[in-house]
N, C-alpha and C positions, 0 to 999 in steps of 0.2 A: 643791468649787471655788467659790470667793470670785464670785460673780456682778456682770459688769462693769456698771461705770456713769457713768453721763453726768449733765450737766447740761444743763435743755433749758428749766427754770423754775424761779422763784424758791421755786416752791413742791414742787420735787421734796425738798428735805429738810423733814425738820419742825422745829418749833419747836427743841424740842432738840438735835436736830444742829444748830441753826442756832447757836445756844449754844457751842457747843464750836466750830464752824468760828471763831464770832468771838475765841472764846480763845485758837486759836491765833493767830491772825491779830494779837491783841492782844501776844501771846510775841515774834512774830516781831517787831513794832514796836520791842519794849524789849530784845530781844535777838538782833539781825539777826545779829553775827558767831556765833552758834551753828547758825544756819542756812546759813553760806556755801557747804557742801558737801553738801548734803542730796539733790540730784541729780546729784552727780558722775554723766556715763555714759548721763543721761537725754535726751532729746529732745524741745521742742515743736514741732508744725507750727501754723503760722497759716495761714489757708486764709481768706483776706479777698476774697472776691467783691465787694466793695462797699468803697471807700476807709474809712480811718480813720485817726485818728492818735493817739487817746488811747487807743484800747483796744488796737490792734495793739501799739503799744508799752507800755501798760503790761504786758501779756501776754510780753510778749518782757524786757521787766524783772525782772519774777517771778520768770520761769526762768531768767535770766542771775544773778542775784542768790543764788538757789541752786544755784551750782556747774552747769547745764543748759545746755543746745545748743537753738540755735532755727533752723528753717529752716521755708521757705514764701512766697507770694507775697501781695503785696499789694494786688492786681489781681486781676479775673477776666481782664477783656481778655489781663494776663501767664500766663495756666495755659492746659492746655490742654483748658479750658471755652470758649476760642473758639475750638477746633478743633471742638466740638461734644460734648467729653467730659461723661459725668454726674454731679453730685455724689457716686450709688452707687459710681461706678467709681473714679473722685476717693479718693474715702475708704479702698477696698479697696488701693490701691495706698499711700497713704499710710501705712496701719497697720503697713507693713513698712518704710519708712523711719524712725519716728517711736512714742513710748511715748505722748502724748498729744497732742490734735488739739484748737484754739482758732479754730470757723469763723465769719463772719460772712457772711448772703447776702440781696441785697434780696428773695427770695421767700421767705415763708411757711409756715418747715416745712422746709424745706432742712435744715437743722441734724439734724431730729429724722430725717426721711429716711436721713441720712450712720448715725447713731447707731444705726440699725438693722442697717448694713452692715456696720460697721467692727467691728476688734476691737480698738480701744483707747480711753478714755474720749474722749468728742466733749462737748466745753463751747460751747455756745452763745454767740456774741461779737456775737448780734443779727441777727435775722432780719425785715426789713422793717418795717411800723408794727407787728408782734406783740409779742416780747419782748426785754428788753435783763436779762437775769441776773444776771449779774457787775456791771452796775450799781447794780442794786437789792441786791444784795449789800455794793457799796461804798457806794451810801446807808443802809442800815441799819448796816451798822457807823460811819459818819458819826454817824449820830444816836446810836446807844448810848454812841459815846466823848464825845460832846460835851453830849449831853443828858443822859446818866447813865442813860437808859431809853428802853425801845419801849412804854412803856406811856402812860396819860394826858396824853395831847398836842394840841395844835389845830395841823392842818400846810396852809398853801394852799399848792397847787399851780394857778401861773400860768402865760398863753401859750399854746403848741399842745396843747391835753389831746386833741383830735383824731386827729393822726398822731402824738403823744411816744411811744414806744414804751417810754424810761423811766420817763413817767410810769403808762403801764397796768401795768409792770412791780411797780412798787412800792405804786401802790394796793392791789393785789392780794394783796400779800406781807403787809402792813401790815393787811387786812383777820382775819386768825390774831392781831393785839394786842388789848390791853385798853383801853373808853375811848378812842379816838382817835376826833376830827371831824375832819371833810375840807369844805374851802374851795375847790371851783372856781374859777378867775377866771380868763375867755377870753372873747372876743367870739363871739357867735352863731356866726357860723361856723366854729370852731375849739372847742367844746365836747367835752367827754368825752362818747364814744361811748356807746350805749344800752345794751351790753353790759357796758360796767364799773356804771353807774348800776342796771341789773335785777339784778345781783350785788351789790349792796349793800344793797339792798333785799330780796332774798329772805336774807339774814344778819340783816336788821335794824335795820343802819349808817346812823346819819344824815348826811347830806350837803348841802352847801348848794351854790346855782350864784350867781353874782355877775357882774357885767362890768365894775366898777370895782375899782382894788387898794385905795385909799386907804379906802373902807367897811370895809374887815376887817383892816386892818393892826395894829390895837390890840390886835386879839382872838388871833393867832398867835404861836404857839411856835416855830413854822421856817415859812420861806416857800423852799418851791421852787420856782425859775425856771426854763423852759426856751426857748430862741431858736423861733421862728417858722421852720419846715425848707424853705426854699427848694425843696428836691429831692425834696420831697411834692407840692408843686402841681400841677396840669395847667396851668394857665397864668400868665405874667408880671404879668398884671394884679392878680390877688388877692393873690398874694405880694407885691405893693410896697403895697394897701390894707394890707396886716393885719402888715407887717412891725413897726412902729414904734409897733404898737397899746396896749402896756406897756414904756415904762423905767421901770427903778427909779432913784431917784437920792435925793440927800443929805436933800431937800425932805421924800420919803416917807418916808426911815426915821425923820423928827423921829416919826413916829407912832407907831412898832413901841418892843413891848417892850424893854428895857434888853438882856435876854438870848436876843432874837429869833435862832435863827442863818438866814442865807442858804445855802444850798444851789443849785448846779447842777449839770446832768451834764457842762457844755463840750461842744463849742466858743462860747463866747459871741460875738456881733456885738456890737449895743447894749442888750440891753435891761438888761445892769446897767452903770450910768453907771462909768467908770472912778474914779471919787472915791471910790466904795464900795468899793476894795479894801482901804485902810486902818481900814477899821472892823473891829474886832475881833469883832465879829458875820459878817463874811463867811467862809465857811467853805468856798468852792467849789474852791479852791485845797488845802485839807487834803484836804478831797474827793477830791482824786486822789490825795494822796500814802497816804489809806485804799487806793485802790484798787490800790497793786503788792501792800499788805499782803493782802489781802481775795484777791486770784489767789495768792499765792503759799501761804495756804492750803490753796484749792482743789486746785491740783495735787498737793499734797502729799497730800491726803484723799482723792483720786480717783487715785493712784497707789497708794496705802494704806502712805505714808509717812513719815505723824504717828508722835510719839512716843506709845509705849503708854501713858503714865497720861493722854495728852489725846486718843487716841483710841477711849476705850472708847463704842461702842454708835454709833461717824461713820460707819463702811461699811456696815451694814446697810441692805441694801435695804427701804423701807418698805412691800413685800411680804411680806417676811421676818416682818415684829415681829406 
């Protein structure tokens, strides 16, 4: 029997399945109507303890767009988790309404917890400042389609590296390429955590920290932006210092490479000036539309519903090999 699985980290497939996840991903792009029925009969549950709105719905796209049924709430406050019920129990009751489960919850492991109970694949939709998957998923296929490779790149990642959950997502993922530097740029207080830093360092990886954008702008291949997260803070105070601490706008990118792309994960406030959407360099916006592709994948490969010549060696578990 085929041993179930989840997604819980960018780094739960390897390199190679990551390969083939983006090939299909890339099918699906160029040939959506072959995929229209691909889950007639199927079911996803979203199980959003924590608001969203680009990932619930893109999640809920994926699997409408494959012929699927979506049900689940998009609140905790709406489940009943505020009657005092537990995620374990949550999960167990779900596995019989529902063939796959897409959770999000602001604590820590929540996700992996469920994935232990349940008996149907549990995809991680982002568990507090730890991990955001499927976005690093969609930024990596972001950058293969647009960059042509995950290999030999200079990428800064500016703004919250502290609490981004995207951004430790993807460092980490990106940490398994070749030749990639990494460009901090964050104020003192909003630096990447020591734990990503002593990880790249016991690899090898060289890294630079910086607190201005305009120093490194010459030197970048893709610059990824992320907002300053209001709903991290403990108080009003520092979040309105450090909010406004990076925009980008028209001025800075006179700097950036001809072939610079922008990347974010959204929801943006200001810090990319609205004048920047029309540069063909901004890429934040395709950025999502990677992301129904990049889920609609997933499901399909964690249901084990890829087509046989693009699913050879996807399900195996990296226990298995």
């Amino acid at each position: 029997m085929e041993r179930l699985r989840h997604l819980m980290s960018p780094t739960d497939f390897t390199v190679e399945e990551l390969d083939h996840l983006f090939d299909v991903a890339e099918d699906i792009r160029k040939n959506m109507a072959d995929y229209a029925h691909k889950c007639d009969g199927k079911i996803l549950a979203t199980c959003f303890y924590e608001p969203s709105t680009r990932t619930r719905l893109s999640f809920e796209s994926a699997m409408l767009r494959l012929g699927g049924k979506v049900l689940g709430f998009a609140d905790g406050s709406n489940s009943s988790a505020a009657k005092g019920e537990s995620v374990s129990d949550t999960i167990r009751v779900m596995s019989y309404y529902a063939d796959i489960c897409a959770m999000r919850h602001p604590k820590e492991g929540a996700p992996m917890v469920a994935a232990e109970k349940s008996l149907i694949p549990v995809i991680n939709g982002g568990d507090g400042g730890h991990q955001h998957p499927t976005q690093t998923l969609t930024d990596l296929l972001t950058i293969r389609s647009l960059y042509g490779s995950l290999n030999n790149f200079t990428i800064g990642l500016c703004g919250d590296l502290k609490f981004g959950r995207t951004v430790h997502s993807l460092i980490t993922a990106l940490t398994r390429y070749e030749n990639i530097n990494y460009v901090f740029i964050s104020p003192e207080e909003l630096k990447v955590p020591s734990y990503i830093k002593e990880m790249l360092k016991a690899k090898n990886i060289p890294y630079k920290q910086v607190t201005t954008l305009e120093e490194v702008m010459p030197d970048l291949d893709i610059l990824y932006m992320t907002r300053v997260q209001k709903e991290r803070f403990f108080n009003e105070e520092d979040y309105v210092r450090l909010k406004d601490f990076y925009i980008l706008d028209s001025q800075k990118m006179k700097l950036a490479k001809e072939k610079m792309f922008i990347m974010h994960p959204l929801p943006r406030v200001n810090e990319i000036a609205v004048e920047i959407d029309d540069d063909p360099r901004a890429a934040y916006f395709r950025q999502s539309e990677y992301g129904v592709f990049v889920r609609m994948a997933l499901i399909l490969t964690l249901l084990d519903m890829t087509d046989e010549h693009m699913n050879q060696g996807l399900l195996r578990h990296p226990g298995d090999m």
